[in-house]
N, C-alpha and C positions, 0 to 999 in steps of 0.2 A: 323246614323254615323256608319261605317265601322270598325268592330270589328279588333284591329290591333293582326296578330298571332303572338305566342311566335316563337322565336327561338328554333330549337332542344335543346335535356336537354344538351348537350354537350357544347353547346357554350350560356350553364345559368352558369358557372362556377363552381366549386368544388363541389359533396357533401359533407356536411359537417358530418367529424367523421369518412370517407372513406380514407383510407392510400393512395397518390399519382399514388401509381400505380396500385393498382384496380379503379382507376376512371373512367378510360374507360365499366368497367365493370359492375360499376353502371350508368352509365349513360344509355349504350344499355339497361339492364333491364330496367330501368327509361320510358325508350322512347317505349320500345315496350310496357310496362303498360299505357302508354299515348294513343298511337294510337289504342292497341284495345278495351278499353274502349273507346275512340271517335267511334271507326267503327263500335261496334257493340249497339251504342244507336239508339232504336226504329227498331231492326233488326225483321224482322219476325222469333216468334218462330218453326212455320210449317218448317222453312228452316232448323233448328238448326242440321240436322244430313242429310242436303242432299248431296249427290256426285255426281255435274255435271262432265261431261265427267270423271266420275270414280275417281274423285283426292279425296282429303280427305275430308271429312265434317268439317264447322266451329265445332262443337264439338267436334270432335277427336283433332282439332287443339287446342282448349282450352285445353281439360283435358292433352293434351302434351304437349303445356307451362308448366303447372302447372308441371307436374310430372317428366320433364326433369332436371327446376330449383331443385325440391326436389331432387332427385337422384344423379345429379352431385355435390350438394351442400353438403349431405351426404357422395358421395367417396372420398370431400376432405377437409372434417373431419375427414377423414382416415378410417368411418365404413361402415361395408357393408347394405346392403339394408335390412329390416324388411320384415316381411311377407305382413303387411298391404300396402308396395309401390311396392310388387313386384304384389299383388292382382290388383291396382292399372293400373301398366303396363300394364296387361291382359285384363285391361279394357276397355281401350283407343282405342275409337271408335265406340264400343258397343253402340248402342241408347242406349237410360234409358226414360222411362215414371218420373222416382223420377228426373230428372237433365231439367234445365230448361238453360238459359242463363246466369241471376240473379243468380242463384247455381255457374255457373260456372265460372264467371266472380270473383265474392267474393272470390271462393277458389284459381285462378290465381293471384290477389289483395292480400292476404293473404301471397301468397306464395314468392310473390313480396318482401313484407314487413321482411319476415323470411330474406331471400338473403341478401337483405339490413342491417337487425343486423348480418348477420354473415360476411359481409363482413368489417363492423364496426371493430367486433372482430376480425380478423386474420392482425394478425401478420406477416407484410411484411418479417419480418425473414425466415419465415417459407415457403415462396412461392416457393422454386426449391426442396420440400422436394417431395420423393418417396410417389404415390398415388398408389394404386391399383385398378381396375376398375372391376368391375365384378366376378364372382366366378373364372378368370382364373387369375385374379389382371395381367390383362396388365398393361405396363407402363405408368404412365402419373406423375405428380405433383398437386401441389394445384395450382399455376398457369395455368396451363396447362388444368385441370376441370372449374377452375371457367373464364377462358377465352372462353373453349370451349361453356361453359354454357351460355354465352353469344350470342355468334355468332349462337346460336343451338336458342336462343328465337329468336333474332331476322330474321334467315329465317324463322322459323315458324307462326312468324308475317308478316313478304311478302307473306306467302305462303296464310295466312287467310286472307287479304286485297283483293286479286285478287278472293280469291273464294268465299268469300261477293256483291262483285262486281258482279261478273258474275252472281250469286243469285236473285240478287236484277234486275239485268237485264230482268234476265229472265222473270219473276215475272212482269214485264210489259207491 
């Protein structure tokens, strides 16, 4: 029997606990946590930091999910970044003998799950307030972060999709 697919998260209806108008914005996070958890079960780990024709590796691509949601998620919460995400930043990319898929996949998961309570929490009140972005605090809002945050996973999930693929291509 022919396994029937879900629908995108967008058209499974509300999250629920999510204010109406970040919905959009849990739903993109929602879906890029769906697809690359599907895309990357049974990935070969040898690949995990390759870069065909020089684009980014599935690794960089995970630890940049993960560290984008935290980051924009933190500037609009209105504080700036710790030492430990800015460490983080510096990272992203870097093989690691310690970082496996399994590593990396749980801390994107994880970070998923953070996004989601804080988007629970915020107060649609609050969404055209002044954010500041970086040590020069360009302009933006809480909208405007957690929108971005959005649209920022989700090409970096197109961008992982295609470079798995071609991976995995190759590879046969």
């Amino acid at each position: 029997m022919a396994e029937t697919k879900k629908p995108e998260i967008w058209l499974r209806g509300p999250v629920e606990g999510i204010p109406p108008l970040l919905q959009p914005v849990a739903h993109a996070i929602l879906q890029a946590r769906e697809e690359v958890n599907a895309l990357l079960q049974g990935f070969p780990e040898n690949l995990l930091w390759e870069k065909p024709a020089g684009v980014a590796s599935p690794g960089f691509h995970l630890q940049h999910l993960t560290g984008v949601l935290d980051r924009l998620f933190t500037y609009a919460k209105g504080q700036s970044l710790n030492q430990l995400q800015l460490d983080h930043l510096h990272a992203e990319g870097q093989p690691s003998n310690e970082l496996n898929i399994l590593i990396l996949l749980n801390r994107f998961n994880e970070q998923v799950d953070k996004a989601i309570q804080q988007l629970k929490a915020t107060d649609d009140k609050t969404l055209l307030e002044f954010r500041g972005v970086g040590r020069a605090q360009l302009p933006s809002t809480v909208f405007g972060l957690l929108s971005h945050a959005a649209e920022h996973t989700m090409r970096h999930t197109g961008q992982l999709l295609v470079t798995v693929r071609v991976l995995k291509d190759e590879q046969k």
